[in-house]
TIVO-2410 file (N, C-alpha, C; in nm, 3 decimals):
# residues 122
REC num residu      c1      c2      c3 atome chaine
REC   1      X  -3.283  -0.729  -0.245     N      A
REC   1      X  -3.147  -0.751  -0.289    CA      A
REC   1      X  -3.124  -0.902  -0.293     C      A
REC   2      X  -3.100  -0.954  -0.437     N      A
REC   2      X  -3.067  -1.073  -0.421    CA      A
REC   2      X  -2.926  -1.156  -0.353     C      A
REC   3      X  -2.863  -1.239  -0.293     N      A
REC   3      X  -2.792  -1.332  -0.226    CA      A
REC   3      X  -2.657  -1.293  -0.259     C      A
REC   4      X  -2.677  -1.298  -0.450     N      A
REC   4      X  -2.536  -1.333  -0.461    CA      A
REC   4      X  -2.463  -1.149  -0.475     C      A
REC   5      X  -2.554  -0.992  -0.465     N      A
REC   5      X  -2.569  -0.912  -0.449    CA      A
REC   5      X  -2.497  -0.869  -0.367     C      A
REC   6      X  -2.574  -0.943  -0.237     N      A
REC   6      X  -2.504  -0.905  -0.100    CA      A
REC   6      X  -2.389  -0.989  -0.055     C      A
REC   7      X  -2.344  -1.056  -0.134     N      A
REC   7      X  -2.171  -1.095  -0.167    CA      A
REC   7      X  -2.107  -1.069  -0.195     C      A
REC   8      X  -2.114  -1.019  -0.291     N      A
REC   8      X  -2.040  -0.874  -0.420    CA      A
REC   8      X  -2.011  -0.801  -0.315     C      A
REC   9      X  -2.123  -0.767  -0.229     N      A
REC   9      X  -2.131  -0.587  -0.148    CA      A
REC   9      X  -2.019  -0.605  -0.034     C      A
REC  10      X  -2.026  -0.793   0.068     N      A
REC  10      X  -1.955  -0.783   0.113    CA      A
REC  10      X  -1.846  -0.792   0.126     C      A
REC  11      X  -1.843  -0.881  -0.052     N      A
REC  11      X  -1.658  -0.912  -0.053    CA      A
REC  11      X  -1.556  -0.807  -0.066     C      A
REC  12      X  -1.687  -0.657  -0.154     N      A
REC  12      X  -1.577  -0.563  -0.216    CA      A
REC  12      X  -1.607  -0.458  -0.121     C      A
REC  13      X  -1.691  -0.453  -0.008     N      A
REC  13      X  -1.678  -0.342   0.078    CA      A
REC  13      X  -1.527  -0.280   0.191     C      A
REC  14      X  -1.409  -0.364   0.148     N      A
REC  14      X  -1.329  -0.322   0.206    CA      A
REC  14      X  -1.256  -0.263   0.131     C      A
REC  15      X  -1.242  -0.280  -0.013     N      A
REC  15      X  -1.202  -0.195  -0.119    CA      A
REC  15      X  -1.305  -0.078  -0.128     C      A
REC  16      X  -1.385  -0.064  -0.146     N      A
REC  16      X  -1.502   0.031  -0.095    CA      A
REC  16      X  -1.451   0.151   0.005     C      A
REC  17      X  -1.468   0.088   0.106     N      A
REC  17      X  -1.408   0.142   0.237    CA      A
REC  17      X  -1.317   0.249   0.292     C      A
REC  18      X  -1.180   0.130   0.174     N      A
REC  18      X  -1.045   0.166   0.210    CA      A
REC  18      X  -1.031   0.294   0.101     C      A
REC  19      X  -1.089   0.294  -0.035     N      A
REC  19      X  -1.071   0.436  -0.109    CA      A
REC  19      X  -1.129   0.549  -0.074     C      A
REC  20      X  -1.237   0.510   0.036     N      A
REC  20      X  -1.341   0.614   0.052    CA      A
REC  20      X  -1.232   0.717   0.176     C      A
REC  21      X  -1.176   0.619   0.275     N      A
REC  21      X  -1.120   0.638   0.409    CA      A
REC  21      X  -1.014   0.670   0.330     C      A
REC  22      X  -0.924   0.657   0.271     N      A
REC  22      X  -0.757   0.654   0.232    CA      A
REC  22      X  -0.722   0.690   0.133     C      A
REC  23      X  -0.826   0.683   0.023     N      A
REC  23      X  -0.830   0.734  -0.108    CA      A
REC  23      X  -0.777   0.676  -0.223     C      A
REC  24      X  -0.759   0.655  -0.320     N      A
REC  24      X  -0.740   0.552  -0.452    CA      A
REC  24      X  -0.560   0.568  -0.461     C      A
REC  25      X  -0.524   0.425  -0.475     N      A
REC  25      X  -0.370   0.434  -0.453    CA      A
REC  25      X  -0.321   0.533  -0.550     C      A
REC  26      X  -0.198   0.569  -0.511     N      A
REC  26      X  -0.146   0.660  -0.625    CA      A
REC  26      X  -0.009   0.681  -0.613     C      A
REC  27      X   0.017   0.652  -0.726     N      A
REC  27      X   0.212   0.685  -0.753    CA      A
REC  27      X   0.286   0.759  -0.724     C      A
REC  28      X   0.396   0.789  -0.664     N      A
REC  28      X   0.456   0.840  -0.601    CA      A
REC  28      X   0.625   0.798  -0.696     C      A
REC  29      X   0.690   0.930  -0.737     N      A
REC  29      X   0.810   0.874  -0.770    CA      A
REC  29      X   0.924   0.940  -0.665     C      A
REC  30      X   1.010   0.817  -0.631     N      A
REC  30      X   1.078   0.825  -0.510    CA      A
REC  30      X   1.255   0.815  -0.609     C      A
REC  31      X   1.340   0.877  -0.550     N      A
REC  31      X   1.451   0.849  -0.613    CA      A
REC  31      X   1.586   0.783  -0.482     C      A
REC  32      X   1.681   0.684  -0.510     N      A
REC  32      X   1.744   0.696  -0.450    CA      A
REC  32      X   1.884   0.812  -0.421     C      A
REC  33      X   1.885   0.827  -0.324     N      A
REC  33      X   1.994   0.979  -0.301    CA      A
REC  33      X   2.118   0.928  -0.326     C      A
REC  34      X   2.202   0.750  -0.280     N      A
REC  34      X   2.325   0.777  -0.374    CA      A
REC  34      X   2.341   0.722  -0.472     C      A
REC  35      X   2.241   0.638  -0.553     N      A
REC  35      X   2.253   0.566  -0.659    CA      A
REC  35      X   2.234   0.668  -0.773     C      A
REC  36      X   2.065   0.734  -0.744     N      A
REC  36      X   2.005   0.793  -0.822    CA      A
REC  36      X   1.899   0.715  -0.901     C      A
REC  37      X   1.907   0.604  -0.879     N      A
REC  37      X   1.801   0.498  -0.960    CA      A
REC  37      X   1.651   0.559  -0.910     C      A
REC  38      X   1.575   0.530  -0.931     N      A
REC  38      X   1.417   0.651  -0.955    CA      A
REC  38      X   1.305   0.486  -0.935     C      A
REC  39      X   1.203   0.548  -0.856     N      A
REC  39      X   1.133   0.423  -0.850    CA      A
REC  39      X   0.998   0.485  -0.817     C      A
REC  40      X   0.879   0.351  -0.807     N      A
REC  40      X   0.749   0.414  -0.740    CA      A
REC  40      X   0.721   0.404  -0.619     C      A
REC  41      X   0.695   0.449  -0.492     N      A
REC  41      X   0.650   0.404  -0.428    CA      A
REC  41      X   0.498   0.485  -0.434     C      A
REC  42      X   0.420   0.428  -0.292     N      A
REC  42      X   0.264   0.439  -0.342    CA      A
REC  42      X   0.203   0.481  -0.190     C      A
REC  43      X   0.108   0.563  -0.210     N      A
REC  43      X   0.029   0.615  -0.092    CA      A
REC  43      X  -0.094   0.580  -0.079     C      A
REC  44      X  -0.186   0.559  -0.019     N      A
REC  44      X  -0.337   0.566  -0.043    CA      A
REC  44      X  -0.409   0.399  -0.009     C      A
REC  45      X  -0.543   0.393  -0.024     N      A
REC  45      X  -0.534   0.233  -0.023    CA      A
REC  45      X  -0.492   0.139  -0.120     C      A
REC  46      X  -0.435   0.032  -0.071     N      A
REC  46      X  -0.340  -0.094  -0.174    CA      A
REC  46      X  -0.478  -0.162  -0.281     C      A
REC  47      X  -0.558  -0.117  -0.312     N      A
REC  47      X  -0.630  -0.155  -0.395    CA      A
REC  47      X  -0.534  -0.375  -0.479     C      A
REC  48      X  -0.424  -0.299  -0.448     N      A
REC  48      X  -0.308  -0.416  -0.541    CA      A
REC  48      X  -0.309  -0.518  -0.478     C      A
REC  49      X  -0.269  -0.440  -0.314     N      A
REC  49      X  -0.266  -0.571  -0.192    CA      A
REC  49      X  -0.429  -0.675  -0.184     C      A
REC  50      X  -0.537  -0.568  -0.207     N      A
REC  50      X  -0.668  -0.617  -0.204    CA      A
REC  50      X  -0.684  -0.734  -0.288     C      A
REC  51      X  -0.615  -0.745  -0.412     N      A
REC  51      X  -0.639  -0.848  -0.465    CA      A
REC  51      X  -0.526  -0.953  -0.477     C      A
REC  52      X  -0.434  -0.915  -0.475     N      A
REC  52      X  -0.324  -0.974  -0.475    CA      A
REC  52      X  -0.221  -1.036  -0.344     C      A
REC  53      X  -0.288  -0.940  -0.244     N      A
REC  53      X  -0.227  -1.029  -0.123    CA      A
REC  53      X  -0.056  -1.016  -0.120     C      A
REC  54      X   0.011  -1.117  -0.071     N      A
REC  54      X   0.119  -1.130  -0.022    CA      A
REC  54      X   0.248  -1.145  -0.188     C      A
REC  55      X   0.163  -1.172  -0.275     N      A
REC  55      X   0.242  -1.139  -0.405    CA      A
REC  55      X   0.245  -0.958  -0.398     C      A
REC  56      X   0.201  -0.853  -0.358     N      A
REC  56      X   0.239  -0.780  -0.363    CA      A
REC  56      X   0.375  -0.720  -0.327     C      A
REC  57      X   0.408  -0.755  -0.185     N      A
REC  57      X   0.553  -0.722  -0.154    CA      A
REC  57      X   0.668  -0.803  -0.214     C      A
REC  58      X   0.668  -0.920  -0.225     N      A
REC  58      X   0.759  -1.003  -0.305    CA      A
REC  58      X   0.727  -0.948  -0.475     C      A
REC  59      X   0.634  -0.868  -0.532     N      A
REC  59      X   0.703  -0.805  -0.641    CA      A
REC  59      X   0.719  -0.638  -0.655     C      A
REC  60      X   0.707  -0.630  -0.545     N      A
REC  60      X   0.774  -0.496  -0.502    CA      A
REC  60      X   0.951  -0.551  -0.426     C      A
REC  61      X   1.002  -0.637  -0.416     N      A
REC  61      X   1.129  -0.685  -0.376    CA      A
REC  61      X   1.169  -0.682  -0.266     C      A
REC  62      X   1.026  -0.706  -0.139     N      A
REC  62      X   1.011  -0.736  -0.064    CA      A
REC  62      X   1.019  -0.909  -0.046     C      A
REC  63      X   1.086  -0.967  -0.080     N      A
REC  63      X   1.060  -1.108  -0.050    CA      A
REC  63      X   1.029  -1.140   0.109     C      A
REC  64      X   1.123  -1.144   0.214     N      A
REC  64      X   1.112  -1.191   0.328    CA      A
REC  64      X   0.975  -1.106   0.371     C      A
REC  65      X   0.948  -1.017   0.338     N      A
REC  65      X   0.783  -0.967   0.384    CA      A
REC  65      X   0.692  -1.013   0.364     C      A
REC  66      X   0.713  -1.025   0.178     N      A
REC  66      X   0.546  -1.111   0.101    CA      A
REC  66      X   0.583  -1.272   0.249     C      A
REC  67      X   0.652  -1.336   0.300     N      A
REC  67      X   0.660  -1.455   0.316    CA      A
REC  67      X   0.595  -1.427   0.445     C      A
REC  68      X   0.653  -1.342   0.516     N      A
REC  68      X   0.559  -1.321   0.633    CA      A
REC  68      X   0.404  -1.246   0.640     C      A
REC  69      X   0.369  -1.211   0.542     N      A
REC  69      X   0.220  -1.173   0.511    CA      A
REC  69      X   0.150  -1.306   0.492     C      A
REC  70      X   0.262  -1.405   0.402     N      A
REC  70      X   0.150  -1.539   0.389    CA      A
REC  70      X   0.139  -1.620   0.492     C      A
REC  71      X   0.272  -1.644   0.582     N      A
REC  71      X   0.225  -1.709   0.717    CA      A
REC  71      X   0.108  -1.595   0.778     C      A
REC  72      X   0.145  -1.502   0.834     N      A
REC  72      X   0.053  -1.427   0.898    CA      A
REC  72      X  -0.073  -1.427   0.835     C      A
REC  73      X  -0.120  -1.446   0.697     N      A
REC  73      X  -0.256  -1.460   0.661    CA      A
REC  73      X  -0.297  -1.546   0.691     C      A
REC  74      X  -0.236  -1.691   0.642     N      A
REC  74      X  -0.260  -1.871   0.720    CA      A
REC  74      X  -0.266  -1.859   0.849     C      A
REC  75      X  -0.208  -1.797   0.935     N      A
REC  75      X  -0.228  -1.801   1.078    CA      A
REC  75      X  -0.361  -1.741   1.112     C      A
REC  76      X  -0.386  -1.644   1.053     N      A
REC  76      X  -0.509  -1.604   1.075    CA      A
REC  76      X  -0.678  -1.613   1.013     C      A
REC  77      X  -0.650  -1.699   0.905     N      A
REC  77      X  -0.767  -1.759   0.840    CA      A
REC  77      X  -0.799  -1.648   0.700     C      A
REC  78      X  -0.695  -1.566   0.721     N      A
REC  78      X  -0.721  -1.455   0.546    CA      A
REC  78      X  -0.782  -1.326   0.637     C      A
REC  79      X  -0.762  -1.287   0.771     N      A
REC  79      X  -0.815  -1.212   0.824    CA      A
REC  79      X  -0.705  -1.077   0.753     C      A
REC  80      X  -0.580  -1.159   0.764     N      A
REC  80      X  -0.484  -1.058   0.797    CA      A
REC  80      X  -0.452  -0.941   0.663     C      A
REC  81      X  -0.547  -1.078   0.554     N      A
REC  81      X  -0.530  -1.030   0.402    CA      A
REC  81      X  -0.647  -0.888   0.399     C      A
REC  82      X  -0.737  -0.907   0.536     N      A
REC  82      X  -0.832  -0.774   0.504    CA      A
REC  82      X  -0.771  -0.624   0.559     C      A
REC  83      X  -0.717  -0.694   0.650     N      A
REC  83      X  -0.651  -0.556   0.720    CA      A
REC  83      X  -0.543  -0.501   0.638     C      A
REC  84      X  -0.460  -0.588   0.553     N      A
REC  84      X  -0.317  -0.514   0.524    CA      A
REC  84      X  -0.307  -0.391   0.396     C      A
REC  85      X  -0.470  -0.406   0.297     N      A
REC  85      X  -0.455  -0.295   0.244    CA      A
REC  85      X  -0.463  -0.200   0.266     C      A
REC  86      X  -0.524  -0.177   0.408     N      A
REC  86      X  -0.534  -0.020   0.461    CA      A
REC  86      X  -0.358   0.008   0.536     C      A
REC  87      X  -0.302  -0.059   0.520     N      A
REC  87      X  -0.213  -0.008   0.564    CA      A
REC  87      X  -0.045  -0.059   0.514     C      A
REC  88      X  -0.054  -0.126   0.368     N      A
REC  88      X   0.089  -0.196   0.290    CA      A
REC  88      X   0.149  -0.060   0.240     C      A
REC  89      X   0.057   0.046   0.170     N      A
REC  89      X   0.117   0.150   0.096    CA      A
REC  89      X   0.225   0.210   0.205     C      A
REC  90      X   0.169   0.253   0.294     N      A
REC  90      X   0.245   0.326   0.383    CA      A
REC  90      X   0.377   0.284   0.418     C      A
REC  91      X   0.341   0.130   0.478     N      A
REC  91      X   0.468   0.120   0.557    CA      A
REC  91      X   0.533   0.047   0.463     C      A
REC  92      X   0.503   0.017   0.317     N      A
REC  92      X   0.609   0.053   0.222    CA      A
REC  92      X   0.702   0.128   0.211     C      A
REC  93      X   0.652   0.283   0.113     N      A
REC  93      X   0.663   0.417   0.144    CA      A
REC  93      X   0.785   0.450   0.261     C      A
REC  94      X   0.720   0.429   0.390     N      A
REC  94      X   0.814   0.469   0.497    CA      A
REC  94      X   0.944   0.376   0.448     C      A
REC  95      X   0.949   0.239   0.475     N      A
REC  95      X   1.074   0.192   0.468    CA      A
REC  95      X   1.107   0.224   0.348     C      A
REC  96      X   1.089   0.295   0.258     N      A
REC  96      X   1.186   0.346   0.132    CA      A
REC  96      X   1.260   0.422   0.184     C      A
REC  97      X   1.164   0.549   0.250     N      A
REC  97      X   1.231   0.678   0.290    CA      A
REC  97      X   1.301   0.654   0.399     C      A
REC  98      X   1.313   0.570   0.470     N      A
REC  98      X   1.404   0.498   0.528    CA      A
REC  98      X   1.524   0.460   0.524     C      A
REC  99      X   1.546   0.429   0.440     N      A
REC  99      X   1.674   0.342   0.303    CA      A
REC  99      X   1.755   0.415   0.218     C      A
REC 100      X   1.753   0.550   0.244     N      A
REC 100      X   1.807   0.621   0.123    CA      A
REC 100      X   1.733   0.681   0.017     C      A
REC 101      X   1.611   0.655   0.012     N      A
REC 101      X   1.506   0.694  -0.089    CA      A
REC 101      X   1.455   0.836  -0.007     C      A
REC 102      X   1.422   0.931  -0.134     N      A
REC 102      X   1.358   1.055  -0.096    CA      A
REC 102      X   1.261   1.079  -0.197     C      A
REC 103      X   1.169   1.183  -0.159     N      A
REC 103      X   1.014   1.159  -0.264    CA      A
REC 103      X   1.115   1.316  -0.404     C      A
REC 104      X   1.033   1.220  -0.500     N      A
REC 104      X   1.077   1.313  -0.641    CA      A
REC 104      X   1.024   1.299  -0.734     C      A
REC 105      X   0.910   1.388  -0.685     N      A
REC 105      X   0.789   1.352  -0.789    CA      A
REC 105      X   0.749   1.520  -0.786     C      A
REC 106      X   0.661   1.589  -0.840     N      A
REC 106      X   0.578   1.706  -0.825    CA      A
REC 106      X   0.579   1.766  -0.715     C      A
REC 107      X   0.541   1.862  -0.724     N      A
REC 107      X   0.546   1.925  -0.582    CA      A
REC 107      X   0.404   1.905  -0.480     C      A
REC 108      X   0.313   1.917  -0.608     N      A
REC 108      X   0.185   1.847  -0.545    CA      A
REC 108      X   0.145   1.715  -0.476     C      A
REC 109      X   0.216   1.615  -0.582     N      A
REC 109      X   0.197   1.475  -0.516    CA      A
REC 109      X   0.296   1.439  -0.409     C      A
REC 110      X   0.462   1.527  -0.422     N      A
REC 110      X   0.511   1.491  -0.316    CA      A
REC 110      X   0.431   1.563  -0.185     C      A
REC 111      X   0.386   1.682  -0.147     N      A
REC 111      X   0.287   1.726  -0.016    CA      A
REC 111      X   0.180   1.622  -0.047     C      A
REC 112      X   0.117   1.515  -0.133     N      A
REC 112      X   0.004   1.435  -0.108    CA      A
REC 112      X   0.054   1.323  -0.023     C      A
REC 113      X   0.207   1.258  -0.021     N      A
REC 113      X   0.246   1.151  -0.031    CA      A
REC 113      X   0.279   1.217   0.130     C      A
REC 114      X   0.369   1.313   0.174     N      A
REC 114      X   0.377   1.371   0.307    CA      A
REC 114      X   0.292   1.355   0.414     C      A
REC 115      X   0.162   1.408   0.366     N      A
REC 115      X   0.037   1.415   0.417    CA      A
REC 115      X  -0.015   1.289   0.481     C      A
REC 116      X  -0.001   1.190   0.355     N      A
REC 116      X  -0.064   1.023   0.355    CA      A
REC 116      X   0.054   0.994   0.482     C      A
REC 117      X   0.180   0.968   0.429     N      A
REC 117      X   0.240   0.895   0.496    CA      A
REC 117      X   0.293   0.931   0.658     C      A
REC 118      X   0.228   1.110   0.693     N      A
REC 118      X   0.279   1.136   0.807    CA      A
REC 118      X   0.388   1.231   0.820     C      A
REC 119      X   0.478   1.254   0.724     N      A
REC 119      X   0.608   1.309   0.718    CA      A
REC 119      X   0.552   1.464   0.750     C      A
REC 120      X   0.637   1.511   0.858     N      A
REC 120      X   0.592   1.679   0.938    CA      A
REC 120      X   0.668   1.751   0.798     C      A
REC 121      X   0.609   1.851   0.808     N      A
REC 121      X   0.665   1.983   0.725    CA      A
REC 121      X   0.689   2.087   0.804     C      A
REC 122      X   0.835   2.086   0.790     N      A
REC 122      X   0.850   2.253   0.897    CA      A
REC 122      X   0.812   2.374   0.855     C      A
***
C-alpha cells in the first residue's frame, strides 16, 4: 500500500466508520406545531459536519453553536472536528423536538428518526 493510500484510508476512516456505526445521514421532515413552517432535520452520521465542520450549525441557524464548535475545535487541535459527526445529527434533531418541532415525515422514516434519536414508543 502506497503512503499517500494510507492517508486517504486515514483521513476518511471516520466517515467510514461513522456510516458503518450510525448509518448514512438522512432527512427527516420535522414540522413546527404552532407556526406550521416544515423543515429538515437529520439522523444518522453528519457526513456534512465531516466536511464542513462548524459551518454546519451556523447554516442550519445555529449561530452561537457553529461559534462554539470553532473555539472548541481550536482548543482542541481539530480533535473536536472528529468527534462531532458522530454525534451533530442528533443533538440537532433533539433540540428541534425540543422547541416546538415534531417529526412529519412517513411513517417509516419517522420510527427511523425515533429509533436514531432515542425517542421511547409506548
Amino acid at each position: 500500500m502506497a503512503i499517500w493510500q494510507l492517508i486517504i484510508l486515514v483521513i476518511f476512516s471516520p466517515l467510514i466508520i461513522g456510516s458503518l456505526v450510525l448509518g448514512w445521514q438522512k432527512k427527516i421532515n420535522v414540522k413546527h406545531n404552532e407556526s406550521g413552517i416544515q423543515k429538515n432535520c437529520f439522523v444518522g452520521y453528519s457526513w456534512t459536519y465531516f466536511f464542513f465542520g462548524f459551518f454546519v450549525p451556523i447554516f442550519r441557524g445555529e449561530i452561537s453553536i457553529g461559534v462554539f464548535h470553532l473555539i472548541f475545535s481550536l482548543v482542541t487541535f481539530g480533535i473536536f472536528q472528529l468527534i462531532m459527526p458522530f454525534l451533530y445529527n442528533k443533538q440537532y434533531s433533539t433540540r428541534l423536538l425540543n422547541n416546538s418541532w415534531s417529526l412529519n415525515d412517513t411513517e417509516e422514516n419517522n420510527a427511523i428518526a425515533r429509533q436514531k434519536i432515542g425517542i421511547a414508543t409506548d
